[in-house]
C-alpha positions, -999 to 999 in steps of 0.1 A, spaced: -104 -312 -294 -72 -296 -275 -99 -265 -270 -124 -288 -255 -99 -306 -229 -83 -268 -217 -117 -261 -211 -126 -288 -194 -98 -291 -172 -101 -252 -161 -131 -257 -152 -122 -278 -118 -86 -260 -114 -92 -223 -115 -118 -218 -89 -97 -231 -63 -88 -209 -36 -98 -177 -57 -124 -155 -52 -158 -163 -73 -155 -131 -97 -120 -141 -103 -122 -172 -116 -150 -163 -134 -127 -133 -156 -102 -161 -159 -126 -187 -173 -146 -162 -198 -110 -151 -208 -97 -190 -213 -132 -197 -233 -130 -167 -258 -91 -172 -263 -83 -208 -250 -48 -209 -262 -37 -171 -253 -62 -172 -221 -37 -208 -207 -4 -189 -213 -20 -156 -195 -32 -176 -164 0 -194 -162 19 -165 -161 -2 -145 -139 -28 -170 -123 -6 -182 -97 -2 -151 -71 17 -169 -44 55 -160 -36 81 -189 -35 84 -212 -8 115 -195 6 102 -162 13 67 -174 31 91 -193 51 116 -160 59 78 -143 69 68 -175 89 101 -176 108 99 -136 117 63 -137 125 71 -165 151 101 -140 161 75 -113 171 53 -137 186 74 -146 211 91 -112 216 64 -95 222 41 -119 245 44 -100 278 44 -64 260 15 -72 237 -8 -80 269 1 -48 282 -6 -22 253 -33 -40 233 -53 -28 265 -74 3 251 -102 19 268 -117 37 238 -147 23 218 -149 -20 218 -146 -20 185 -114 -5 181 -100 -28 205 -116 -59 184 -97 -40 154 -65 -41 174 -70 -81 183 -77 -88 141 -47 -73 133 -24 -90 160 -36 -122 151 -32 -120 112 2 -93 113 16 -107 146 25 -70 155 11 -56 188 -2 -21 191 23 -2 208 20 32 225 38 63 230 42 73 196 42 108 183 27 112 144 30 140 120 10 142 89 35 160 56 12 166 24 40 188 5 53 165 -21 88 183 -17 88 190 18 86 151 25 117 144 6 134 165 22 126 160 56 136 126 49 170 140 35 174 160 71 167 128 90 197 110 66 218 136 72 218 131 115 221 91 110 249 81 131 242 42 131 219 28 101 196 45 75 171 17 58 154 29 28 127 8 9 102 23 -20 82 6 -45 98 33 -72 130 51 -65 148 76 -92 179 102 -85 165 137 -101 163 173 -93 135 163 -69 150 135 -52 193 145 -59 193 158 -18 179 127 -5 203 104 -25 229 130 -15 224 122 19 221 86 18 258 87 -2 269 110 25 261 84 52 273 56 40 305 72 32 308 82 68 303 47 83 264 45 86 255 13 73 231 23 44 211 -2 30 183 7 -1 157 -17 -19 134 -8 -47 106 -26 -63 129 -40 -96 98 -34 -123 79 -5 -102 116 13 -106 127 0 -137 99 16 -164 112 50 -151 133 69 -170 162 74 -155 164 38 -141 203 34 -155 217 60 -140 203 57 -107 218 21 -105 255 36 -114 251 63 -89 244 31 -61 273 8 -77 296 39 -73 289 43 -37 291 24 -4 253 21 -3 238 -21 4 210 -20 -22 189 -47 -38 159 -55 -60 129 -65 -44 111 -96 -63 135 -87 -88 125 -109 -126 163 -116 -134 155 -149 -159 194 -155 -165 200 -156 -129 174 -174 -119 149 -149 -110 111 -157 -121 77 -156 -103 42 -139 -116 56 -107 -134 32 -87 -115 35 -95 -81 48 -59 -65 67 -48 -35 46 -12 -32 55 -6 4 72 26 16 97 25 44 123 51 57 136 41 92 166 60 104 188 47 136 153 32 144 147 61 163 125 79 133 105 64 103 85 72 78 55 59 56 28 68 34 18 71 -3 51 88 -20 76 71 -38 110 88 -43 108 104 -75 100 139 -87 61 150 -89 55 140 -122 73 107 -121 98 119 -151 76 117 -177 72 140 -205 37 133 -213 25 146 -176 48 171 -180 34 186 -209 -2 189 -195 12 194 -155 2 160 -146 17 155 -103 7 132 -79 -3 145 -47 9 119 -16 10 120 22 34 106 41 37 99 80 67 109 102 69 85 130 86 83 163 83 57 194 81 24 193 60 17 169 93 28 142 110 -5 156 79 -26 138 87 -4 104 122 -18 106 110 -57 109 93 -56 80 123 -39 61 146 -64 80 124 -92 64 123 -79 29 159 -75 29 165 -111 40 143 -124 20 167 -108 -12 197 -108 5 199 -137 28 214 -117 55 194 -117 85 194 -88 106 193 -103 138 197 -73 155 168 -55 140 143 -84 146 150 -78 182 119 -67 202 129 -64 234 137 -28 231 102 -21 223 95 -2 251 65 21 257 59 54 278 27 75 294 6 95 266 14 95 229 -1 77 201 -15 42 198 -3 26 163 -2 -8 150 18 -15 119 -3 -38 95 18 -59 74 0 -77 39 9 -95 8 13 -126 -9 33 -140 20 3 -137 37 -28 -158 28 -51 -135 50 -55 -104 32 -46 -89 62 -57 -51 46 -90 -60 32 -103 -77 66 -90 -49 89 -106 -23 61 -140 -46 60 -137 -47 101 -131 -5 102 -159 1 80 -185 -23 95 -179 -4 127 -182 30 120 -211 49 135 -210 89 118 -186 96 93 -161 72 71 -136 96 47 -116 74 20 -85 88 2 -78 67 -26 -58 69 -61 -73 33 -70 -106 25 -60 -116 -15 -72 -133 -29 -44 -140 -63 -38 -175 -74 -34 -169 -78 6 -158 -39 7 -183 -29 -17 -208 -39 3 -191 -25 37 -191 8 27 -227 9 6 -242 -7 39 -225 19 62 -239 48 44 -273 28 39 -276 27 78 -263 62 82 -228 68 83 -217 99 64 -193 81 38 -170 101 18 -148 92 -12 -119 111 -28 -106 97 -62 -89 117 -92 -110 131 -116 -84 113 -141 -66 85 -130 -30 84 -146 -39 44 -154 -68 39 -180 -79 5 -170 -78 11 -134 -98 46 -137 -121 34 -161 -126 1 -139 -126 23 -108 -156 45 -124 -179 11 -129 -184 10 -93 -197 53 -93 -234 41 -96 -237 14 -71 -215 39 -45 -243 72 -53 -273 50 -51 -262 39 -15 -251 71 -10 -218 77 -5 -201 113 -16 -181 110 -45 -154 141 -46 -135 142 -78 -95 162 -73 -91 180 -103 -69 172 -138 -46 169 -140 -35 161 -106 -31 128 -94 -44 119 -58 -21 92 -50 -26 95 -15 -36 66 7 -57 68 38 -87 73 55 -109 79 90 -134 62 109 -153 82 137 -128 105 154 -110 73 167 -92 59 141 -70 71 109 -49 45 89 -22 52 64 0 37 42 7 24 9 -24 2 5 -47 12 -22 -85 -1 -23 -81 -21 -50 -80 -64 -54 -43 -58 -62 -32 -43 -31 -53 -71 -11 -39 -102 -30 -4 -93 -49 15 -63 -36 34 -64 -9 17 -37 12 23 -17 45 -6 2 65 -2 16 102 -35 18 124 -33 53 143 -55 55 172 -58 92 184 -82 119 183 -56 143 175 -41 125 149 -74 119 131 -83 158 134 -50 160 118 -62 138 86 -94 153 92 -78 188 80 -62 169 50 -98 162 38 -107 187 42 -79 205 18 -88 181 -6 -124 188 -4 -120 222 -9 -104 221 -42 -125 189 -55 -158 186 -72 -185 166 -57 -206 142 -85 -239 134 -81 -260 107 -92 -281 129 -122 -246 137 -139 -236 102 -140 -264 86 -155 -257 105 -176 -225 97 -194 -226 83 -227 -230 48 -235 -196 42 -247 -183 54 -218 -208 30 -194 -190 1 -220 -152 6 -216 -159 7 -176 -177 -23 -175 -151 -39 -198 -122 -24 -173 -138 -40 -145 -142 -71 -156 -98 -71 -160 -94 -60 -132 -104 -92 -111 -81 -113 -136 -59 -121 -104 
């Protein structure tokens, strides 16, 4: 009888204000396993963050608003393409951040050289050094960059750090990076940190997976990489040379001062400090030439999917080629069907994925969508095992290239905190256009033949994978 009642009762909650496929996975998952399915939806169903930190986003979204009124009139002005403009327009009114020019960009692919030229940045701080990563670890890889950050703060720069808690804590290494922070003068917090004796509880799986490095606002970076060696200290993909392959952005101009609100808002919304000087946008200033970027905020704080409907927007408008770097590939049905209807009217689509994904249900769910992409025909490139392509981007046309730490998956769209920047440049998209072309010269491209035919086992566990990964 107490099966019959759960049943019934899910049946008018759990489709509200989810996405059809998703509440279907969570009602076939509640009628095979009523008891187990309840707990799992209660502790994962609800993918909303608290009522205090929506409010902290609220209150620094109304901040930009009106800080940036007069400016945002000014730069949103583009005389490119209409459609990028219109792109420009979305994501003011869903981020509230204007597109700013006068930037310069430069792309770093070399896992190492990025942390360090992150370390060199640290080292010339003088004022402030703001550091947030959704996994951070002290190695040999990463030892200079925490060296630096020490350095600073023991100098006078105020140095403040976050980390995703869980993203950081299943490393090994996770205690001693913590002692090295307590033993310094270093600020440094949890973000969304699940601390049940203190008080802290939300869905376990809601993630902070943005990547921020803003030094005396004057340089920042952003991208894919986390701060941790190659082969995230694990001895499994060390035995078989498992390393992730990332690509970060170095920033300068003003669009740096919009990386620094959004770490000025996660750090109030764990520390209760506000940073009012960091949320001020007068100083925002623009100059002649450089690079038109927009920073694109997402997450649970806001209910727009603010990613997915620029990505949906981007693809819907491109009119020769569309190149996708991504390490997790589970679309949605709306981007399914953008990028399957831009190659079916003629775009030149292009997707780079891992050959092996370093999370099974994710790759194998990621490979359930292969047929559906090759019948539309879009180029599949596999980068070889046992690499990891973690990086996170991709072009539209020669006009637009966006990074960042979004992946194309329902979980960066509806519960991870997310940050993606909008780079409007020819330049800058030859740039990534060189990246791809790295990649494409090392990968494997699979056709539809091969895939068909894969054995029937294999054609099982993806289905089953995909039908997890919408549990959201």
């Amino acid at each position: 009888m107490i099966d019959l009642v759960i049943r019934i009762v899910v049946l008018g909650v759990i489709p509200g204000n989810r996405r059809p496929t998703t509440a279907m996975a969570w009602l076939l998952c509640i009628f095979f396993l009523p008891y187990v399915g309840l707990i799992l939806f209660l502790m994962f169903g609800n993918f909303r963050l608290s009522r205090h930190r929506r409010q902290t986003q609220e209150a620094v979204n109304l901040r930009i608003v009106e800080g940036t009124k007069e400016m945002a009139a000014e730069v949103t002005a583009y005389d490119g393409p209409a459609w990028v403009d219109s792109a420009i327009v979305l994501n003011q009114n869903l981020g509230f951040f204007p597109a700013l020019g006068g930037n310069s960009v430069k792309l770093i692919k070399g896992y190492q050289e990025s942390l360090d030229a992150m370390a060199a940045e640290i080292r010339g701080a003088t004022n402030y050094v703001n550091a947030e990563f959704y996994i951070m670890s002290s190695d040999e890889s990463t030892d200079n960059f925490f060296n630096e950050l020490i350095a600073a703060a023991a100098r006078g720069v105020r140095v403040r750090v976050l980390f995703d808690h869980i993203g950081s804590l299943r490393v090994p290494g996770y205690r001693t990076m913590i002692r090295r922070l307590d033993d310094s003068q270093i600020q440094w917090r949890r973000m969304l940190p699940l601390l049940p004796v203190r008080g802290q509880w939300r869905r376990p799986d809601l993630r902070n997976h943005r990547k921020i490095l803003v030094v005396d606002g004057r340089v920042g970076y952003t991208g894919s990489q986390n701060i941790i060696e190659p082969s995230y200290r694990k001895k499994a993909n060390h035995k078989v040379g498992r390393k992730w392959v990332e690509l970060m952005a170095r920033l300068e101009g003003p669009i740096v001062g919009t990386l620094n609100v959004m770490f000025a808002t996660d750090w109030s919304s764990e520390t209760e400090e506000n940073l009012e000087a960091q949320l001020e946008t007068h100083h925002w200033t623009t100059f002649a030439g450089g690079v038109l970027c927009q920073v694109v905020p997402s997450g649970p704080g806001f209910v727009t999917e603010n990613n997915l409907r620029l990505f949906n927007t981007l693809l819907y408008s491109a009119e020769e080629q569309i190149t996708i770097s991504s390490p997790y590939f589970v679309p949605d049905d709306s981007l399914l069907y953008a990028i399957t209807t831009a190659a079916q009217r003629g775009v030149q689509v292009e997707l780079f994925v891992s050959e092996k994904g370093d999370q099974f249900l994710v790759h194998h769910a990621q490979r359930s969508y292969y047929e559906a992409l090759l019948r539309a025909g879009v180029r599949i490139f596999l980068y070889p095992k046992p690499l990891v392509l973690h990086a996170k981007h991709f072009t539209i046309d020669e006009d637009v290239a966006i990074i960042g730490s979004s992946n194309m998956d329902m979980r960066s769209f509806s519960l991870n905190l997310e940050v993606s920047v909008m780079m409007i440049d020819k330049d800058v998209v030859m740039d990534m256009h060189q990246v791809e072309e790295d990649y494409r010269a090392v990968s494997r491209e699979l056709h539809l033949e091969e895939w068909l035919k894969r054995p029937v086992l294999a054609r099982y566990v993806d289905n089953v994978a995909r039908l997890t990964a919408t549990l959201q």
